[in-house]
N, C-alpha and C positions, 0 to 999 in steps of 0.2 A: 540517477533516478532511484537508484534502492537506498542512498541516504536523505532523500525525500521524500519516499514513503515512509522509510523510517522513523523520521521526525512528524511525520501527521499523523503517529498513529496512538502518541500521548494524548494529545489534541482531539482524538476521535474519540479516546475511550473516557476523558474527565465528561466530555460532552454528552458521552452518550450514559453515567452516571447523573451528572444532574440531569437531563430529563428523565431518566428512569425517578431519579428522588424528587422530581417536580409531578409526574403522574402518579407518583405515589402520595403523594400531599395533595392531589386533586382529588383522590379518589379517598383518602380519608376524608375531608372537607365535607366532599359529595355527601360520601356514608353519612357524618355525623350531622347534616342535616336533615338529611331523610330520617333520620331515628329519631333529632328533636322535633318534624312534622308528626313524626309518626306516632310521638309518645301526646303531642298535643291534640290529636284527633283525636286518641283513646280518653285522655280527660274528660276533652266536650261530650264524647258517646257515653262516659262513667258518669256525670254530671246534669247530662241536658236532662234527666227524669225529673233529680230537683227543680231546678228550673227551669222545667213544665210546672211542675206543681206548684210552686212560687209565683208564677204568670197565672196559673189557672185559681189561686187564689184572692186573684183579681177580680175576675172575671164576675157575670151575673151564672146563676145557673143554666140557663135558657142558653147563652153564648158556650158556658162551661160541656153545654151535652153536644154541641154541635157536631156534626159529620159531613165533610170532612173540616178539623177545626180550624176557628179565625184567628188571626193574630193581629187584625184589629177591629178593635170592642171599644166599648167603652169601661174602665175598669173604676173601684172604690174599693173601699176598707168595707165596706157592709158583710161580708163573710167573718170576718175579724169580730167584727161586734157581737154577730149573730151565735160566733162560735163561744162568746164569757154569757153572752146570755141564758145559754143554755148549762151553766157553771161549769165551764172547763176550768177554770179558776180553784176547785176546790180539787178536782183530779189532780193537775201541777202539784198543787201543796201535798198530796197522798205519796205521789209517786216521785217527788222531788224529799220526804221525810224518810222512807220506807228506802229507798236508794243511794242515799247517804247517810243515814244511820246504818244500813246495814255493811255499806263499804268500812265504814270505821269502823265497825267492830271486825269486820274480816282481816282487815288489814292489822288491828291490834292485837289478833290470834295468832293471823299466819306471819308474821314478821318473829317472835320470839319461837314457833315452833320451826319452821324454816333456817332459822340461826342455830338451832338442836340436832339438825337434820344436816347439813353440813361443815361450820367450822364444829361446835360443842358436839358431835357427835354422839348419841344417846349407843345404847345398848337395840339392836334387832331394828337400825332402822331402815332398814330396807323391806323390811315387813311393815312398818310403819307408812312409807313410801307407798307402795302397794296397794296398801289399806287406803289411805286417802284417793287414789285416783280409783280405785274400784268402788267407788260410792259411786263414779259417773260413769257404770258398765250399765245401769240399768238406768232406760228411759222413763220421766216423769210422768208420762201417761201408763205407766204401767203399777202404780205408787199411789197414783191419783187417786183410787176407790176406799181403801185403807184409812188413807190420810185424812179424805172427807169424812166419814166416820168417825174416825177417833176428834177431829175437832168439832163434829158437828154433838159429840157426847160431853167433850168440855166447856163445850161452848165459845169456841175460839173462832168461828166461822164469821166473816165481814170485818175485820179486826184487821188492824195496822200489826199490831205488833208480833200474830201470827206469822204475818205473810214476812215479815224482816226476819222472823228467825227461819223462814223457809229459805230465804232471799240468800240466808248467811248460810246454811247449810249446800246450797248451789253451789257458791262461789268461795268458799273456805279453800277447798282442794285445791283447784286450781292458782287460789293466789301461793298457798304454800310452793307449790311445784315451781311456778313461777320463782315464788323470791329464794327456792332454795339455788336455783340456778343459777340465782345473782350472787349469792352470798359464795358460793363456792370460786368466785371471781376475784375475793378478796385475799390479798396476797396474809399469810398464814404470820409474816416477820412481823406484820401491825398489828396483830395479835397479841403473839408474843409480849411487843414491845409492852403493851396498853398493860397485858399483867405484871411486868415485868415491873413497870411503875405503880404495882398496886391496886390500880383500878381495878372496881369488882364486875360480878358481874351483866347487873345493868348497866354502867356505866362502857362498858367493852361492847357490850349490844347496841345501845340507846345513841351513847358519845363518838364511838370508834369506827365501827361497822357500817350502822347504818347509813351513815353522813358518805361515804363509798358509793353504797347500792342506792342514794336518791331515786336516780332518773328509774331504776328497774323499779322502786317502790312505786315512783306517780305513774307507768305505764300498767304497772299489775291493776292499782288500784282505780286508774280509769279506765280499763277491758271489765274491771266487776262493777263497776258505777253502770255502765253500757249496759252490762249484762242484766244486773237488776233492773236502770229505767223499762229496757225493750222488753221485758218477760211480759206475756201476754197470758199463756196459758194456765198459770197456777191464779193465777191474779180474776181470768175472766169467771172459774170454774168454785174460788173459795170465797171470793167478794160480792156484793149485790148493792147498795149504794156508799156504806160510812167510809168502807178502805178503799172503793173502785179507784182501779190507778189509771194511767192516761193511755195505754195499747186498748183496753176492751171499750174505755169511752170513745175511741177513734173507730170501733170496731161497731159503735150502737148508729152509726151515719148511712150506713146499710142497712136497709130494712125492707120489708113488703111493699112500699111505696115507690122505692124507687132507687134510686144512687145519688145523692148529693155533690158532686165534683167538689165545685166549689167550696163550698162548707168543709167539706175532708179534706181538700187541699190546704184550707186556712189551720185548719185543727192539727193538720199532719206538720204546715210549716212552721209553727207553734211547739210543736213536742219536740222537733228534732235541735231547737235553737240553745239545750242545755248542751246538750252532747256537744255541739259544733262549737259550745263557747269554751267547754270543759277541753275540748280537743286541743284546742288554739291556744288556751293558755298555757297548757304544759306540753306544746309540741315539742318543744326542744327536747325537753328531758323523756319526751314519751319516746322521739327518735332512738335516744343514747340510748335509752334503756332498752327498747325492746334489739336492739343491736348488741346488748352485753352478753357474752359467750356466745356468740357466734364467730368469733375468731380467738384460736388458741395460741 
């Protein structure tokens, strides 16, 4: 009897291994579905606001004001219409000029100072560092009363090309900080090498470097394309029809009359279609980039 317990007792314990490593592969399973339902309900909850507004761009207004609302209507493009009729057409082209002029010139500032600030290391740049992000210690309405004055004495008030150098003094800081943290990522031997070969240099910045921190460049530069489309406040407060850009014309659908759903939902689903297109295109590299230094 005790060398046939003995021999069952191999037998018990592989057995009672694999099911211990079969409940543990059930209950990973379990887990990792519950986290992919779990992470797809947070989408729809992140996402159903668009589309609402997307749906309720459909809609008439009379359906659009409903309480509690219908989900089914009879829908049309007539908000659509309603919404160029009213020249959203010419806001787009403001805020579509003024948001990529200004990203290019930011990004053509902060890319060679950023590359000064990390690999070419200037002289006090950590006072430099400093300097640049304490421009964003003081809020824009507090700036605002000044600013209006001084351009309302130049005459630079309703004007595109005010509000682009506003747009680029915003988002200057932040793209430097941004790309210097990319640039510091670049391993210092391809450097080296780039001068070692002669290369000057622009050509070590422009040819070597940059071609590295791509994906950090199209990620900086589409957080300040974002940043300038959505800016509403500098734009509602120094523009009046020539520069009006597309946040304070989304903001004119509210009025003493009433609330336009519809109409603000076609005009809102309309604005947001550069950003969503801008996003998609350079997801890939916006991924890599905004993930560069975050692991050492």
């Amino acid at each position: 009897m005790t060398a046939t317990a003995e021999s069952t007792r191999p037998a018990t314990a592989a057995s009672t291994r694999r099911t211990s490593g079969t409940s543990r592969f059930t209950r990973r399973k379990i887990g990792g579905v519950g986290i992919t339902a779990l992470t797809w309900v947070l989408v729809f909850l992140f996402f159903f606001p668009v589309l609402w507004m997307l749906f309720t761009s459909f809609k008439t207004e009379q359906a659009a004001a409903q309480f509690p609302p219908t989900f089914i209507t009879s829908l049309s493009l007539d908000r659509y219409a309603t919404v160029f009729d009213r020249g959203m057409g010419l806001y787009l082209a403001n805020s579509a000029a003024v948001s990529i002029g200004s990203t290019v010139v930011v990004m053509l500032l902060a890319i060679p100072a950023a590359y000064a600030l990390s690999v070419r290391r200037v002289k006090r740049w950590q006072d430099l560092l400093f300097f640049f992000i304490s421009t964003k210690f003081m809020p824009v309405a507090a700036s605002i009363i000044p600013v209006f004055l001084l351009l309302r004495v130049i005459g630079g008030l309703d004007n595109l090309w005010t509000l682009g150098i506003l747009y680029l003094g915003m988002n200057l800081p932040l793209a430097i900080w941004m790309m210097r943290s990319f640039f510091a990522e670049v391993p210092y031997a391809v450097v080296e090498a780039a001068q070692i070969d002669g290369a000057s240099y622009n050509r070590e910045l422009w040819r070597v470097s940059l071609p590295i921190v791509a994906p950090g460049a199209a990620a900086a530069a589409l957080i300040c394309f974002i940043f300038a489309w959505n800016e509403y406040f500098l734009a509602n407060l120094l523009t009046a029809v020539v520069a009006r850009t597309t946040p304070p014309f989304l903001g004119s659908f509210v009025d003493g009359r009433g609330q336009f759903l519809a109409v603000l939902s076609a005009a809102s689903t309309i604005a947001v279609l550069p950003v969503i297109i801008a996003g998609w295109v350079a997801q890939k590299r916006l991924v890599r980039g905004l993930a560069m230094g975050a692991v050492k």
